[in-house]
C-alpha positions as CSV (number, residue, x, y, z in Angstrom):
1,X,173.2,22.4,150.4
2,X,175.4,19.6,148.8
3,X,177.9,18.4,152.2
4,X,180.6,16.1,150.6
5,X,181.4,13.5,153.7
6,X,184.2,11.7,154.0
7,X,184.3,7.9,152.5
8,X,185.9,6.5,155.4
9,X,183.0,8.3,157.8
10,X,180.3,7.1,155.6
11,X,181.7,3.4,155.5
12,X,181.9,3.9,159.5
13,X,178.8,4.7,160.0
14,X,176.9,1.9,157.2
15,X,178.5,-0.4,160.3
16,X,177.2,1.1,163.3
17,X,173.7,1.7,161.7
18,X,173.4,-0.4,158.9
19,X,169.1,0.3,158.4
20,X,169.5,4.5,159.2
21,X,172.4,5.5,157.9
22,X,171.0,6.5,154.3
23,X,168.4,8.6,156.9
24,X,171.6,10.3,158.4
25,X,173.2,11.0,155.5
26,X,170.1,12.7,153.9
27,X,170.1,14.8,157.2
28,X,173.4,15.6,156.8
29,X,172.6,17.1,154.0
30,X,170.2,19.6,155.4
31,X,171.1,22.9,156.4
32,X,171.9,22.9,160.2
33,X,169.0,24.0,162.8
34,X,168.6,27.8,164.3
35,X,168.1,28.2,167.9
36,X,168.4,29.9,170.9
37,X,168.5,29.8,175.1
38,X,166.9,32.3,177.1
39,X,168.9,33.2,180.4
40,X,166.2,32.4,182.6
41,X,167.5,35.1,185.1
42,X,166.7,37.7,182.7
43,X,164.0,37.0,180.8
44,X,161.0,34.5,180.7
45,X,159.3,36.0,177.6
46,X,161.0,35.4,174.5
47,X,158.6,37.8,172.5
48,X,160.7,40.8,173.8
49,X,163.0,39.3,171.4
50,X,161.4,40.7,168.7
51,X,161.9,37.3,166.5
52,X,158.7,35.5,164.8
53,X,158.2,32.0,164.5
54,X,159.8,30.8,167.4
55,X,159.3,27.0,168.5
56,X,160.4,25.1,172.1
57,X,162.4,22.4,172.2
58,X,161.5,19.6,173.3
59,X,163.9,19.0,175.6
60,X,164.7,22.3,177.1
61,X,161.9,24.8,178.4
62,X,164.1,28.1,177.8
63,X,164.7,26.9,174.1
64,X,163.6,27.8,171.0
65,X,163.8,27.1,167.2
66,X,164.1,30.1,164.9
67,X,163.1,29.6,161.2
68,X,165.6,31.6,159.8
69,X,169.3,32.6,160.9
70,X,169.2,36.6,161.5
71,X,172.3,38.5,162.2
72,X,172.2,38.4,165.9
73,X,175.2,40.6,166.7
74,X,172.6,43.2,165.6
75,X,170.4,42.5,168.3
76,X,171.6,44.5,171.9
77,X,169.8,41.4,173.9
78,X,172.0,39.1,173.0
79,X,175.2,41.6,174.6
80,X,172.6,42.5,177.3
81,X,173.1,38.5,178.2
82,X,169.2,37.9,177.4
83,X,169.8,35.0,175.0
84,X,172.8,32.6,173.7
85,X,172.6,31.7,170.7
86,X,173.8,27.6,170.6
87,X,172.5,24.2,168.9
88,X,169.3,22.8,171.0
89,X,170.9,19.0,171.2
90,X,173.3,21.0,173.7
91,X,170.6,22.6,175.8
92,X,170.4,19.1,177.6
93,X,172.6,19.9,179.8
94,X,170.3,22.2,181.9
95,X,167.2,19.2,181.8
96,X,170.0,16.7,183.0
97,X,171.1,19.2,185.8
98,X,167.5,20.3,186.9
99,X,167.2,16.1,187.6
100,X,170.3,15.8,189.3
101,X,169.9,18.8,191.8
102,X,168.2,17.2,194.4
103,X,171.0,13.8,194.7
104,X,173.9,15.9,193.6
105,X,173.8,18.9,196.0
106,X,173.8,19.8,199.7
107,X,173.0,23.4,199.9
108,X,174.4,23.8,203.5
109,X,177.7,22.1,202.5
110,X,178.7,24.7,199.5
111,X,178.2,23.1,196.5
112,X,179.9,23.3,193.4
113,X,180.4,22.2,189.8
114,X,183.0,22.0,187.2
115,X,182.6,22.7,183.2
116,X,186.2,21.5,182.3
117,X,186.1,21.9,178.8
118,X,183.9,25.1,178.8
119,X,184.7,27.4,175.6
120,X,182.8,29.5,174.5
121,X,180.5,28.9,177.3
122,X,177.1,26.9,175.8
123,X,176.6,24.4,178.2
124,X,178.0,26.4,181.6
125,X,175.4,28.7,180.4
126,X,172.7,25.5,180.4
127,X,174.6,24.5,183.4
128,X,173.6,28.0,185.3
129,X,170.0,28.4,183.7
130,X,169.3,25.2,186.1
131,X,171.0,25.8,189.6
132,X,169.3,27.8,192.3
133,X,171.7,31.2,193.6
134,X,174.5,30.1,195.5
135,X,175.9,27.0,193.6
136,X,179.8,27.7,192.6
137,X,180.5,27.1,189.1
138,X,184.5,26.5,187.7
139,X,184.4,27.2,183.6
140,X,187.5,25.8,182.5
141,X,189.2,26.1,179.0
142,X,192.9,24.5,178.3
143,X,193.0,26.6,174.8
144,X,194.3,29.9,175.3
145,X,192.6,31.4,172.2
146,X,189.2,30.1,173.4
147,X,189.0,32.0,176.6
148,X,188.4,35.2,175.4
149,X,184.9,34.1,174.4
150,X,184.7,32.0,177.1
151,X,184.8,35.1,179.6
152,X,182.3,37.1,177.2
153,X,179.6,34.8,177.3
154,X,179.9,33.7,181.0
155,X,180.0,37.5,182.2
156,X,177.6,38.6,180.3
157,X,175.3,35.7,181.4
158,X,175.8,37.5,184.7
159,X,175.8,34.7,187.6
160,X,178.1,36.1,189.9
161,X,179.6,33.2,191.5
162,X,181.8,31.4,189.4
163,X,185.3,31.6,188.4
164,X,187.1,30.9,185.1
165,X,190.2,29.0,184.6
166,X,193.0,28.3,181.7
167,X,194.9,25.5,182.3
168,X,194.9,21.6,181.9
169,X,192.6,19.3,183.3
170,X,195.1,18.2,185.1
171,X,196.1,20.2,187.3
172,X,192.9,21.2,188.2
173,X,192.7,17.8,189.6
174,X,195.5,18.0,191.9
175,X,193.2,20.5,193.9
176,X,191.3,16.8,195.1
177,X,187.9,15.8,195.3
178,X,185.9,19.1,195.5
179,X,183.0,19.0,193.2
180,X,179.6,17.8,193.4
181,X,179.0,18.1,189.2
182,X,181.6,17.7,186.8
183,X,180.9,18.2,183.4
184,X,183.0,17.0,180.4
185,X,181.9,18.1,177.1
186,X,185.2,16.4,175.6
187,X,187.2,17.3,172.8
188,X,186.1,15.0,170.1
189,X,186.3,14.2,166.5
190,X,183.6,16.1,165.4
191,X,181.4,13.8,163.2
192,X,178.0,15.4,164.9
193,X,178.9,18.4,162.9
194,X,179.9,17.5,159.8
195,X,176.9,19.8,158.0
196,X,177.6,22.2,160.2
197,X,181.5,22.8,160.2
198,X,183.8,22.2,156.8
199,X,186.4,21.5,158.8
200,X,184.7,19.0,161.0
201,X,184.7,17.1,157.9
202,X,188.0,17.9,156.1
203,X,189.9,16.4,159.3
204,X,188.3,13.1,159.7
205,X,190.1,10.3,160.1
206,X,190.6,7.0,162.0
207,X,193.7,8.4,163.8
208,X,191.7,11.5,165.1
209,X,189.2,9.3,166.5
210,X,192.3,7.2,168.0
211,X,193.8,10.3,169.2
212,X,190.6,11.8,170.7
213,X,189.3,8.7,172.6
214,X,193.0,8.8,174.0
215,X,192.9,12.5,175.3
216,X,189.1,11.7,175.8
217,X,190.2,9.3,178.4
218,X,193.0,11.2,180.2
219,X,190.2,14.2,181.2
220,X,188.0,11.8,182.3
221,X,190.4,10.2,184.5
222,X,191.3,13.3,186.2
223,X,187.0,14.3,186.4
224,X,186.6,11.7,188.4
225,X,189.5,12.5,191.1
226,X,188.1,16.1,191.1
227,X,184.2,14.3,192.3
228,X,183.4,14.0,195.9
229,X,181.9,10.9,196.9
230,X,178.2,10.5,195.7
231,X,179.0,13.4,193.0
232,X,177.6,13.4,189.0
233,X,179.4,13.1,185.8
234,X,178.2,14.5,182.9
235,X,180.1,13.3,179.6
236,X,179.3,14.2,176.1
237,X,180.9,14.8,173.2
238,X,180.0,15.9,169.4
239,X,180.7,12.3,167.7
240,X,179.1,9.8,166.5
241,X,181.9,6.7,166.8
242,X,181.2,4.0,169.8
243,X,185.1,4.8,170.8
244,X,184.5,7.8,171.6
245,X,181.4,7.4,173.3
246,X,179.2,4.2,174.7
247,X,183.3,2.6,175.0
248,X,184.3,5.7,177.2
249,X,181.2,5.0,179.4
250,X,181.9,1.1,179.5
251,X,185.4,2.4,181.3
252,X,184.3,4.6,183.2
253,X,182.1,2.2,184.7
254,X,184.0,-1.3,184.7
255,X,186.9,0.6,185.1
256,X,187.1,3.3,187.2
257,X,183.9,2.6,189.5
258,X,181.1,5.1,188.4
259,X,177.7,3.9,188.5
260,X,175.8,4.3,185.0
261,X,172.5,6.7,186.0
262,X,169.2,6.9,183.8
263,X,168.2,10.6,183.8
264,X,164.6,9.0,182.2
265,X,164.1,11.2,179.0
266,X,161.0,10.5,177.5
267,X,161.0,8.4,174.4
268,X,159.4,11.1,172.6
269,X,162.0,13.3,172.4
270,X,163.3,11.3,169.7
271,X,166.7,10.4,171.6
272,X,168.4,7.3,170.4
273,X,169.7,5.1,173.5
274,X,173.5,3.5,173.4
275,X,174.9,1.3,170.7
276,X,175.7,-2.5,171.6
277,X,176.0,-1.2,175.6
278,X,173.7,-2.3,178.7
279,X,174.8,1.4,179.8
280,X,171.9,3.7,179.6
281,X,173.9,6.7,177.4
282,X,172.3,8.6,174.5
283,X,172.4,9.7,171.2
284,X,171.1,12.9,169.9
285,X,170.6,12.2,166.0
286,X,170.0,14.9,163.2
287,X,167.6,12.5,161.4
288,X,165.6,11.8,164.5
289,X,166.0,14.8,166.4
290,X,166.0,19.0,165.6
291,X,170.2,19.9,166.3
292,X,173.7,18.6,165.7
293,X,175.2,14.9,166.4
294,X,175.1,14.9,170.6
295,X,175.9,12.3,172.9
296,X,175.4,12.3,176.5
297,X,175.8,10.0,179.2
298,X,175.3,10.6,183.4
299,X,177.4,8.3,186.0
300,X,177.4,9.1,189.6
301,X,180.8,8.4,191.9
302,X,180.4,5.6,194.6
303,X,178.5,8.0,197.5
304,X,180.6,5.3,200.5
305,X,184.3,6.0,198.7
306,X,186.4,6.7,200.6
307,X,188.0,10.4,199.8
308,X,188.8,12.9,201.4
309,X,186.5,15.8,200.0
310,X,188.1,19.4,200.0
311,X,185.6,22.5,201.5
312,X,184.7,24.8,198.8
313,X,186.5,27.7,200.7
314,X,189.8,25.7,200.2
315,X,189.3,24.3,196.7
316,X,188.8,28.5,195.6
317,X,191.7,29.6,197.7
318,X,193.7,26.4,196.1
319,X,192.4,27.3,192.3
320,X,193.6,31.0,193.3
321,X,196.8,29.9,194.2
322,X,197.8,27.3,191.6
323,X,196.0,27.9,187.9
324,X,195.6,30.5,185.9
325,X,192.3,32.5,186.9
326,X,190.6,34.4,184.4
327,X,187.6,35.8,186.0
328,X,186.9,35.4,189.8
329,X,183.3,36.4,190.2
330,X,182.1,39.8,188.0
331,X,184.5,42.8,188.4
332,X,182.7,45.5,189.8
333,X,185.2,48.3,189.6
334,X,188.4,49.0,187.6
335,X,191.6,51.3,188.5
336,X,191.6,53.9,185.5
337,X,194.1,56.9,186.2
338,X,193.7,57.8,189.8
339,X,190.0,57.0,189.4
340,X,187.9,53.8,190.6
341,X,185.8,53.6,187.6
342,X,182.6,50.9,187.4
343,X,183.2,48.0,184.7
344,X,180.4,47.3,182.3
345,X,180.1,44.0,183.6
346,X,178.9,44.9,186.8
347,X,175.7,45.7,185.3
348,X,175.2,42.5,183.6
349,X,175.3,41.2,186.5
350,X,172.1,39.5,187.8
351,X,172.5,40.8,191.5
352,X,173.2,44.3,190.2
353,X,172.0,46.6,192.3
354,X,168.9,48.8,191.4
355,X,168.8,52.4,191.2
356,X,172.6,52.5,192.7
357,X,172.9,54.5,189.2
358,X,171.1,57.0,186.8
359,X,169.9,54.8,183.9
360,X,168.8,56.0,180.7
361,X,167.2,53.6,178.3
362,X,168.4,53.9,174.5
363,X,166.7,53.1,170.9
364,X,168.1,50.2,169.1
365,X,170.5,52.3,166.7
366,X,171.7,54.3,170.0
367,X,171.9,50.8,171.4
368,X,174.5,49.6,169.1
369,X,176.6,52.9,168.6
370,X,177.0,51.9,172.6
371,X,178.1,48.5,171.5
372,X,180.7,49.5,168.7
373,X,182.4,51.4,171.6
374,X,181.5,54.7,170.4
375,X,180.8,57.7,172.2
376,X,177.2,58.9,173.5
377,X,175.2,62.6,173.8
378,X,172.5,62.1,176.3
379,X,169.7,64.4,177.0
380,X,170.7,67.6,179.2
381,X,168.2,66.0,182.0
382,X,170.9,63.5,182.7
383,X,173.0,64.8,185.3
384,X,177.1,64.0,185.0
385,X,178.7,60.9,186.2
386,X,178.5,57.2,185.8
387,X,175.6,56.4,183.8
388,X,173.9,52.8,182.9
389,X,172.6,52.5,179.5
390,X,169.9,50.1,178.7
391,X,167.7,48.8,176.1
392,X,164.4,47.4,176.3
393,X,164.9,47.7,180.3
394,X,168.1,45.7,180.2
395,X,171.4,46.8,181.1
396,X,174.1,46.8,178.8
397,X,176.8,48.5,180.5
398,X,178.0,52.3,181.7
399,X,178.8,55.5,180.4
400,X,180.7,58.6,181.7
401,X,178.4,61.8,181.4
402,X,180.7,64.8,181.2
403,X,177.9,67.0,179.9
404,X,179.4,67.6,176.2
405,X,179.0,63.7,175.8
406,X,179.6,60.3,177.4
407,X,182.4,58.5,177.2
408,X,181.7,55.1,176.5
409,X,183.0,52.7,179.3
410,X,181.8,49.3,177.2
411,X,184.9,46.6,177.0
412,X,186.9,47.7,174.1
413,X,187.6,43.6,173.4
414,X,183.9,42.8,173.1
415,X,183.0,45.4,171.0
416,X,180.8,44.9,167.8
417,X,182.6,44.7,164.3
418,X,180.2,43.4,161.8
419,X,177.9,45.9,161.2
């Protein structure tokens, strides 16, 4: 693979690391890393997978390198919500959150945290993978066109208490200071994945970096009015620039008052620390690390500042009020006709209730007939009525038995096109 980078990008970066950037370039020339995240509330063994070769990362205990890129649409796990498929520099978002749990949350007080910039759904997936039951979870998108897949991914991951928003950062903050965790994985300019995405390269230029450190800024500003006092902020972004990054973190803190925290990564993991900053703020580096251009920094809000905090109960009956809500929790039933009929979603769900339906468990080609929306026979045994179809033992959503065959009740929008 031959990755034309921009000049401007490659002068940029000779200045911020004048003795590695040959190394980065060469990486840059590399094709891009394979991996994937288990959902560790459905699955602990990755062999049931059915891929070979898998590696962990280093950083991240339910991810895993792939040597090869197969066509995962084929495989019904990753619809069943087993797996995400997503670049392992982002998976540190469930090691920072499994440090911060026990500062960050009160579990008699009901918790909560915000992914602001959320599509399509990577690190609120991470984000969930780490949080004990109980812990509300706000996935926000401001792009209309990116909340479809947004919603996919997050329902299928099946954690049942969370909501989804569509709307600017904001106006979420008007709702006050109601989180304990707010994550903001910012819009950026996109240097991290330059040998990943053409375009990522063909729009580089100073005035995007200008123009992102400057909306950068503005959704930062409003994450820290939607903080309670003592509450975490995650910031990251896919960019390699100090404006956009170790300068964001110098404001936060000089700034607006957050206190830098160390999460302690060890050196091993290959992470590069911040550029010209005493802020401890880190750098995830394709020639020094397996994934895409990362960088992640944790702050924490003043724990004495004085703010009025806003009760969880309030801050969902405010969000229900005032945004535009998405998904509240995981539909269990839909009106169809005259008819309450159970939504496919329900039995992602990881507190779906066993044995509340007959199940029948379907091959792999069965499997995906389900998931291109097309109709079923089942066996005569199978008596008429709602049905849940599974493979491998894990749900992938109902049918309607009527005897002659079963209609299929899978989401028309998420059904499977490529095959």
């Amino acid at each position: 693979m031959t990755t034309e980078l921009p000049q401007g990008f490659i002068e940029e970066m000779r200045s911020l690391l004048p003795e590695e950037a040959d190394e980065l370039f060469e990486a840059l020339q590399k094709d891009a890393e394979v991996s994937i995240k288990l959902n560790r509330r459905k699955l602990s063994d990755p062999s049931i997978l059915g891929y070979e070769g898998l590696e962990g990362v280093r950083w991240c205990d339910s991810g895993y390198y792939l040597p090869e890129r197969p066509r995962f649409t084929l495989n019904p796990l990753l619809h069943a919500g087993a797996f995400y498929v997503q670049d392992a520099s982002s998976m540190i978002y469930e090691t920072i959150m499994k440090g911060i749990i026990p500062m960050a949350f009160d579990t008699s007080h009901h918790p909560a945290v915000a992914d602001l910039c959320a599509s399509p759904g990577g690190k609120t997936t991470s984000i969930i993978n780490a949080i004990p039951d109980g812990i509300f979870v706000l996935a926000n998108e401001f792009t209309p066109q990116r909340v479809g897949a947004l919603k996919e991914n997050i329902l299928k991951w099946g954690y049942p208490d969370m909501m989804i928003t569509n709307c600017a950062v904001s106006k979420l903050a008007k709702a006050g200071a109601g989180f304990d965790v707010v994550a903001v994985d910012a819009p950026c300019s996109g240097e991290g994945m330059m040998r990943k995405e053409k375009m990522a390269r063909d729009q580089w230029s100073k005035g995007l970096i200008e123009q992102c450190a400057s909306l950068q800024r503005e959704i930062l500003d409003d994450a820290c009015r939607m903080l309670k006092p003592g509450g975490f902020l995650i910031y990251s972004t896919c960019t390699f620039n100090r404006q956009e990054n170790e300068e964001q973190v110098e404001w936060l803190v000089e700034e607006k008052g957050m206190a830098p925290f160390d999460p302690g990564f060890p050196e091993e993991w290959g992470l590069i620390t911040g550029i010209d900053t005493p802020y401890p703020c880190f750098r995830f580096m394709p020639h020094h690390t397996r994934g895409e251009g990362l960088f992640v920094a944790v702050m924490r809000k003043e724990i004495d500042a004085e703010e009025k905090t806003v009760s969880l109960p309030k801050l969902k009956e405010w969000l229900r009020k005032n945004v535009k809500v998405v998904a509240d929790g995981i539909p269990e039933k839909i009106e169809k006709g005259r008819d309450m009929v159970p939504c496919s979603q329900w039995a992602l769900s990881t507190t779906f209730p066993s044995n509340k339906f007959e199940e029948i468990e379907l091959d792999e080609a069965a499997a995906l007939s389900y998931l291109r929306h097309e109709a079923l026979r089942l066996p005569s045994e199978i008596g008429k009525g709602f049905v849940v179809v599974k493979f491998k033992g894990f749900p992938l959503g109902f049918v309607k038995n009527i005897g002659t065959r079963a209609n299929n009740l899978y989401p028309q929008e998420w059904r499977i096109r490529n095959l």
